[in-house]
N, C-alpha and C positions, 0 to 999 in steps of 0.2 A: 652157346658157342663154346668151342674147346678153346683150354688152353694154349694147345698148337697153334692156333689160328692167330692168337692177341700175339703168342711168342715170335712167329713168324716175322708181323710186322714193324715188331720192334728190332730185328733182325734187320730189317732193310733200313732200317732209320740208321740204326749203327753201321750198316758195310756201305751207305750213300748207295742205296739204291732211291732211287725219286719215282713214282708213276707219274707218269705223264696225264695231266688231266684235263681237258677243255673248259676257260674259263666262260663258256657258256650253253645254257640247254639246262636250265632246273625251274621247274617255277615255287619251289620252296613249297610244296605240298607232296602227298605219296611218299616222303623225301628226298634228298638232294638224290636221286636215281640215275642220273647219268655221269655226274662228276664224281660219285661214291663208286658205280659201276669200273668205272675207269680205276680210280683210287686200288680196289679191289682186283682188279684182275690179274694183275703179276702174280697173285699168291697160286693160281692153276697153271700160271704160266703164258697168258694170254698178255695182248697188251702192247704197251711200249713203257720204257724207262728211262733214264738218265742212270746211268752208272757213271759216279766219278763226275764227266763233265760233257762224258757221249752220249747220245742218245740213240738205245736202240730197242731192238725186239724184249720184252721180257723175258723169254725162255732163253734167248744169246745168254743176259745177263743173269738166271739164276744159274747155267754153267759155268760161268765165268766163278762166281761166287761158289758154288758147289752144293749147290740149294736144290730137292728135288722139289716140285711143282706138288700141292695139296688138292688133295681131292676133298674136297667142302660134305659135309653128312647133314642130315635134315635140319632146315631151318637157317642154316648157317649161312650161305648165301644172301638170304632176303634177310637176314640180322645186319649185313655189313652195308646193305645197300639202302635199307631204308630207314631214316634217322635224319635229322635237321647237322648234323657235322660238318658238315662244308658253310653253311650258311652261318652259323656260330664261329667257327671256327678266323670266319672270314669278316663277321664282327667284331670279335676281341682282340684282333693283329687289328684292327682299325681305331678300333678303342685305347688301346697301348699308345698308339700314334696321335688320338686325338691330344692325351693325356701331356705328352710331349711337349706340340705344339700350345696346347691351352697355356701354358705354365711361361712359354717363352714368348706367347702374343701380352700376357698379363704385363711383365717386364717390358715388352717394347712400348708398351703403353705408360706404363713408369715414365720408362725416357724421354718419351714425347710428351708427358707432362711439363716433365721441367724444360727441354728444352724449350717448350711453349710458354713458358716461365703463367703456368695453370693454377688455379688457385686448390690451396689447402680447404677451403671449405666445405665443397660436395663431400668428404671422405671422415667426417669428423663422425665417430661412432654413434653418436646420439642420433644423427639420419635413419642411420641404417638399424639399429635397436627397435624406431616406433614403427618400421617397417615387419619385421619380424623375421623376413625371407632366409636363407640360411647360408645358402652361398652368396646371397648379396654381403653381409656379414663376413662371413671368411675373406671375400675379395676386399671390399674396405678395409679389413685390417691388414692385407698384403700390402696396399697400394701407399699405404701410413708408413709403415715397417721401410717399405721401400726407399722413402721419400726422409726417411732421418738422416741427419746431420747433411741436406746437403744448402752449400753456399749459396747456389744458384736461388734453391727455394728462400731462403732466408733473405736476400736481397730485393726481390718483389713481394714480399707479405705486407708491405707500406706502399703508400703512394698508388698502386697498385688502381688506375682510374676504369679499369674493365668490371663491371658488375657482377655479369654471369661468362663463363665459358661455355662454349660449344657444346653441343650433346656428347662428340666422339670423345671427350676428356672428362668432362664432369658426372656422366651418369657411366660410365667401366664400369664401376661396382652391380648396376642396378643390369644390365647387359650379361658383363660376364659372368655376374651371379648366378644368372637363370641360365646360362650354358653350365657352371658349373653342376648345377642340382638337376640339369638333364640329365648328365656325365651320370653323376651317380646313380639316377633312376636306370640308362642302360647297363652301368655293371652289374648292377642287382639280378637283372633278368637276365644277362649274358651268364652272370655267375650260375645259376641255377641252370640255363640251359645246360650249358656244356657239364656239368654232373645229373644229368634227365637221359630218364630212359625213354627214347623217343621212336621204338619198334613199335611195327604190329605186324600180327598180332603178337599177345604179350600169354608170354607161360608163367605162373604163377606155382613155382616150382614146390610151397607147403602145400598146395591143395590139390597141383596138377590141373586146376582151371584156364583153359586158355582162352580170351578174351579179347577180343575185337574192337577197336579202338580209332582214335584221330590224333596221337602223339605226335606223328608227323608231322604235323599239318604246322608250319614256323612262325604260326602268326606273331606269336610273343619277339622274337629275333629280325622278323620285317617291321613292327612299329616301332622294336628299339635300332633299329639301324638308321630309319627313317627321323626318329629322333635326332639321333647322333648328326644326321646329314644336316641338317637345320643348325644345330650348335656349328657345325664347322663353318655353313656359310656364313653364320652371323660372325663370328669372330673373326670373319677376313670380312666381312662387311664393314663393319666397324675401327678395322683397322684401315682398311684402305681409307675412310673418311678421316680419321688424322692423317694420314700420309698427303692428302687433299687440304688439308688445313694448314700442315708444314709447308706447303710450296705455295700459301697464299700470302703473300706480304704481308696483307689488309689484317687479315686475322692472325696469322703468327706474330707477326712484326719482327720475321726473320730478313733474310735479302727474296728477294724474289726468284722462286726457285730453288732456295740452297746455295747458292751460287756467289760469289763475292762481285762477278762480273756480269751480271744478267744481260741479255741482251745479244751480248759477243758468245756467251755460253750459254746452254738448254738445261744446263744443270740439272737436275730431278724432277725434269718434266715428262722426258719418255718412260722413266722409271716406273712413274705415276700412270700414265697412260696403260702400263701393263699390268701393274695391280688392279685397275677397274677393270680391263677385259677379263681376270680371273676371276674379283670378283662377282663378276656377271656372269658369268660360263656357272659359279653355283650355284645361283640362281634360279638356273633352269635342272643343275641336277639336281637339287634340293627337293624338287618334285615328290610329293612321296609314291614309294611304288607299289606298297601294300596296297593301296584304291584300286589298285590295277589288276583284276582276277579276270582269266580267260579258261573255260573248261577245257578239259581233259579227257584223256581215255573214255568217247564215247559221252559225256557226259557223266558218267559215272563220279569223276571226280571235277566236282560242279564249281568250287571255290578255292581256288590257292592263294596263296603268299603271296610268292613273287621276293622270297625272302632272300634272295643268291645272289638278286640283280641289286637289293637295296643296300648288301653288303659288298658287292662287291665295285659297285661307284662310289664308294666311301674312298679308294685310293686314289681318281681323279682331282678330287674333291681335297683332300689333304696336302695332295700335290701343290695343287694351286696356292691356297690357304698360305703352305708353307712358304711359299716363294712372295706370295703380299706381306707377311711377317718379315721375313729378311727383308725383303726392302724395308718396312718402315724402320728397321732397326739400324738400315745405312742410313735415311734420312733422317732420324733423333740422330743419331749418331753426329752426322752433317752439321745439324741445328746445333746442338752442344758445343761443337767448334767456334760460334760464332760467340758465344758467353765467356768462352774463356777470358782472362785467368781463370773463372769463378770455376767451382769446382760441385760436381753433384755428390750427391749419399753417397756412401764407402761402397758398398753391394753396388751400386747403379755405374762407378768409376772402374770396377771388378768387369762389368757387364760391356762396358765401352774399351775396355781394354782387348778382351777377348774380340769384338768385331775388329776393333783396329788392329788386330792381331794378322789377320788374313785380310786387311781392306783399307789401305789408308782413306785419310781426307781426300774429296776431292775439291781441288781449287781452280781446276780446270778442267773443260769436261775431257771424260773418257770411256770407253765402254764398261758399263757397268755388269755386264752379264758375267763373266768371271767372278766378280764380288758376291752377286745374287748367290750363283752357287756355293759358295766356301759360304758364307752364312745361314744358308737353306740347311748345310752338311751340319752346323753348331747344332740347329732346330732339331734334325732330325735325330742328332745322335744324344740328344740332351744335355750335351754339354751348355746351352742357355741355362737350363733351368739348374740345373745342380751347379754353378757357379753361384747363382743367386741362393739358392737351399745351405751353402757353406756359410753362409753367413745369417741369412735368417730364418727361422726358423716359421714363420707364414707362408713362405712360401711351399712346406713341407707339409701343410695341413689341406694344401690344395689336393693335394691327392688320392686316388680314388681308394687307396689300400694299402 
C-alpha cells in the first residue's frame, strides 16, 4: 500500500472528516469487510461522512476540504478492507474502559467494607501468598492500602461478634483478582493484535513470495473480548450483591435501606432494584459469541469469529456495569453517614468527598437518577480512580501498562 493512501487518511483524521460506518454486518472472519469497506470509501470519494458535525456525501466533503478523490493501484483496496481493525480496535476503546471502571468498582468496594464495618481478616497477605494467584495478590494489597488509618476500621476490630462476612466483602480479592489477570491476558492479545499484519494474501516483499493465508480470521480478539465480557459482568455481579447487602438491616446493621426513616421512605431500595436489572441484562450479554459460527460466501468461508459483535457488546455491557458501581458508591457513601463522627482511611475520606461533591446525603428520599449520572461521569472519566492512585500507590499497580 502507498504512502498516499496511509497519508490520506491521516488527513481526514486531522480536517474531522469521520466515515460514517455501520455498527453492524462483520462476522470477524475474511475481515471486518463491511465496516472497513465503509471506513475506506471516502478515500475514492464514495461514501458518506461527518465533516465537522454534518453528515454528508464524501465527495461533498473532500471539495469542501479540497482533497481530490484517490484512485487505489493493485492490492491496495483488498489491504484496506481485509484485516481484523474494526474488531481490535473496538476491543481496546473497551478494554481502556474496562480499566477505568475495574479500578473504581475496587474502591467502591473499599467503602462498602467499612461502611459494613467488614473484617480486616480475609485480606491479610499470608491468604493470598499460599494461594499464589497474582491478581488476587495485587487486589489484597489494594484493599489493605485502602483500608489504613481509617477510625471506622479500628473501632470494630474488637468485640466484633460476626465470624465470617459475606462472600461480596470478604473474597473481592479472590473475585477481582481473577478479572484482574483476565484484563491482562486481553491486553496481551489486544496488544499484538493491533501491531499484526492481518492481510491476505500476504507479499513477502525480500522474496516477492506471495502467500495465502487466515490472518483474518479474529479468533484471538473474539475470545479476548468474550473474556473481557465476563470480567465486566462479574464485577457488576459482585458489586450489585454488596449494594444487596447494604440495604439489608440483618446483614449490614445499617437502617433498613439507607434510610434514617424506613418505612415513611424507600430509601435505596429502587436504586438496588436497578443495579440487579443491569446486572442481569450481562448475564445474558456475557454470552460468548465466538461459539457462534455461521458460514459464509457460499460456504467457502466455513468458520468465523463473530469477533465485531463480541466487541462491540462490550459498551452495553460497561454501560450498565458503570451505573451499578455508582450506585454502590451512593449507597457506601450512604452507609458511611451513619458511622459518623468516625472517620474512614485518608484516600477512602478523598473518595467520599469527591461523591458528595456532586451527591449529597440522602435523608430523605429523592430521585436518585441525577446522582447515578454525575457519579457514572467520576467512573467514566477516571476521576474515581486517580483520586485514589494520588494517594496510593496500589492502586497504580492495578493497571494494565
Amino acid at each position: 500500500i502507498r504512502e498516499l493512501v496511509i497519508d490520506r487518511l491521516f488527513a481526514f483524521y486531522n480536517l474531522g472528516i469521520t466515515p460514517v460506518i455501520p455498527a453492524q454486518g462483520s462476522v470477524g472472519a475474511s475481515g471486518d469487510l463491511a465496516p472497513l469497506a465503509h471506513l475506506c470509501l471516502p478515500l475514492i470519494g464514495e461514501g458518506e461522512v461527518f465533516y465537522g458535525h454534518t453528515r454528508m456525501p464524501a465527495a461533498k466533503a473532500l471539495h469542501m476540504a479540497q482533497l481530490e478523490p484517490i484512485r487505489l493501484s493493485a492490492k491496495e483496496g483488498l489491504a484496506l478492507i481485509n484485516g481484523t481493525q474494526v474488531s481490535t480496535a473496538l476491543a481496546i476503546d473497551a478494554l481502556f474502559a474496562t480499566e477505568r471502571l475495574f479500578e473504581a468498582a475496587v474502591i467502591s468496594g473499599a467503602v462498602t467494607l467499612d461502611a459494613a464495618r467488614g473484617s480486616d481478616g480475609p485480606f491479610d497477605p499470608r491468604i493470598h501468598a499460599v494461594r499464589g494467584q497474582p491478581g488476587q495478590i495485587a487486589c489484597a494489597a489494594t484493599y489493605r492500602a485502602l483500608a489504613v488509618g481509617s477510625a471506622i476500621r479500628k473501632s470494630h476490630l474488637e468485640g466484633d461478634d460476626r465470624v465470617q462476612d459475606p462472600y461480596c466483602l470478604r473474597c473481592q480479592p479472590q473475585v477481582m483478582g481473577a478479572c484482574l489477570d483476565q484484563m491482562r491476558y486481553c491486553a496481551g492479545v489486544l496488544l499484538i493484535e493491533a501491531n499484526a499484519v492481518t492481510d491476505n494474501p500476504l507479499v513477502f516483499a525480500e522474496t516477492g513470495t506471495l502467500l495465502s493465508g487466515g490472518n483474518f480470521h479474529a479468533e484471538p480478539v473474539a475470545l479476548a473480548a468474550d473474556a473481557l465480557a465476563v470480567v465486566i459482568a462479574e464485577i457488576g455481579a459482585i458489586t450489585e450483591r454488596r449494594i444487596a447487602m447494604l440495604v439489608d438491616t440483618v446483614v449490614s446493621r445499617l437502617p433498613a435501606f439507607l434510610t434514617p426513616e424506613p418505612g415513611l421512605n424507600s430509601g435505596f431500595m429502587i436504586v438496588h432494584v436497578t443495579a440487579a436489572a443491569l446486572a442481569s441484562e450481562n448475564k445474558s450479554l456475557a454470552h460468548p459469541a465466538s461459539v457462534d459460527s455461521l458460514p459464509t460466501s457460499a460456504n467457502q468461508e466455513d468458520h468465523v469469529s463473530m469477533a465485531t459483535f463480541a466487541a462491540r457488546r462490550l459498551q452495553n455491557m460497561l454501560r450498565n456495569t458503570e451505573y451499578i458501581v455508582a450506585i454502590e458508591l451512593l449507597a457506601a457513601a450512604q452507609g458511611i453517614e451513619f458511622l459518623r463522627p468516625l472517620q474512614s482511611s485518608a484516600v477512602l475520606e478523598g473518595i467520599l468527598a469527591l461523591v458528595r461533591s456532586v451527591s449529597p446525603a440522602m435523608m430523605v428520599d429523592r430521585s436518585l437518577a441525577p446522582d447515578m449520572e454525575l457519579v457514572r461521569d467520576l467512573i467514566t472519566q477516571g476521576r474515581i480512580g486517580l483520586a485514589g492512585e494520588a494517594q496510593i500507590s496500589e492502586l497504580s499497580a492495578l493497571r494494565l501498562g
